[in-house]
N, C-alpha and C positions, 0 to 999 in steps of 0.2 A: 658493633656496626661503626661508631666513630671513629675507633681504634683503626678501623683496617681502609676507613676512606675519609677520613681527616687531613689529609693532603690535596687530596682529590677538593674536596670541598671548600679548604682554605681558597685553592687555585680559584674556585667560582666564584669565590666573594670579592676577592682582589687584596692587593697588597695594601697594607696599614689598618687595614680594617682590624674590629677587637675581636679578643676569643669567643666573645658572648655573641657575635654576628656569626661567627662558624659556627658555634652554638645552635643557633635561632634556626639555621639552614638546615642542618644535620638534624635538627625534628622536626624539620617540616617533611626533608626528604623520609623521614624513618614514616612516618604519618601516612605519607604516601604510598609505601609499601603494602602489596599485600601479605594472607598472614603463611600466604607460602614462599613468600620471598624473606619472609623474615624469619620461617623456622629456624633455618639456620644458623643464626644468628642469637636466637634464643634457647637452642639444642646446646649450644657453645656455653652459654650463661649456664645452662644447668651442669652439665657437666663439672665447670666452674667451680660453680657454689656446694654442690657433692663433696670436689675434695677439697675443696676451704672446709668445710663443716668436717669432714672426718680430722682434718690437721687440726684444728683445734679443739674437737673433741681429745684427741691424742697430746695434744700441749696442757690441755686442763687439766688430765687423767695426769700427768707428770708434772703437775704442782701450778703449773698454769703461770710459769714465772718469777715461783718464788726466789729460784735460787738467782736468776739475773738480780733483784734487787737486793740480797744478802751479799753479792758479790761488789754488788755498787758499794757498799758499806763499808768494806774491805779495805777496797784498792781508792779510799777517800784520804788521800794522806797530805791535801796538798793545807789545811788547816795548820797540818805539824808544822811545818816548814817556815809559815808565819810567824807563828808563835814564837 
């Protein structure tokens, strides 16, 4: 919801204002809403978090990272250099 009217909403609060004021606004308006104006928005979150959870189900299942941090190890040469 913020994502797609956060522009929208900066404009109502005014200029200079902080992000915690677009903030404050954007849950008031969400608040506001009823819960069929916000399925959508919340169908979108599901969706979402479905394939967030299968990707990282699928990056676990394939080591979950280990080899980014083996590889950090690797390509750490700038020690040599000092030395």
């Amino acid at each position: 919801f913020m994502k797609e009217n956060q522009e929208a909403i900066r404009k109502e609060v005014g200029p200079g204002k902080t992000a915690s004021a677009v903030g404050a606004l954007g849950g008031q308006k969400w608040k506001a809403m009823t819960a069929a104006q916000k399925k959508p928005y919340e169908d979108k979150v599901a969706k979402m978090k479905a394939e967030w959870t299968k990707a990282m189900e699928a990056w676990k299942k394939n080591g979950g990272g280990a080899n980014a941090e083996a590889g950090d190890e690797e390509d750490d040469d700038d020690n040599e250099e000092e030395q």
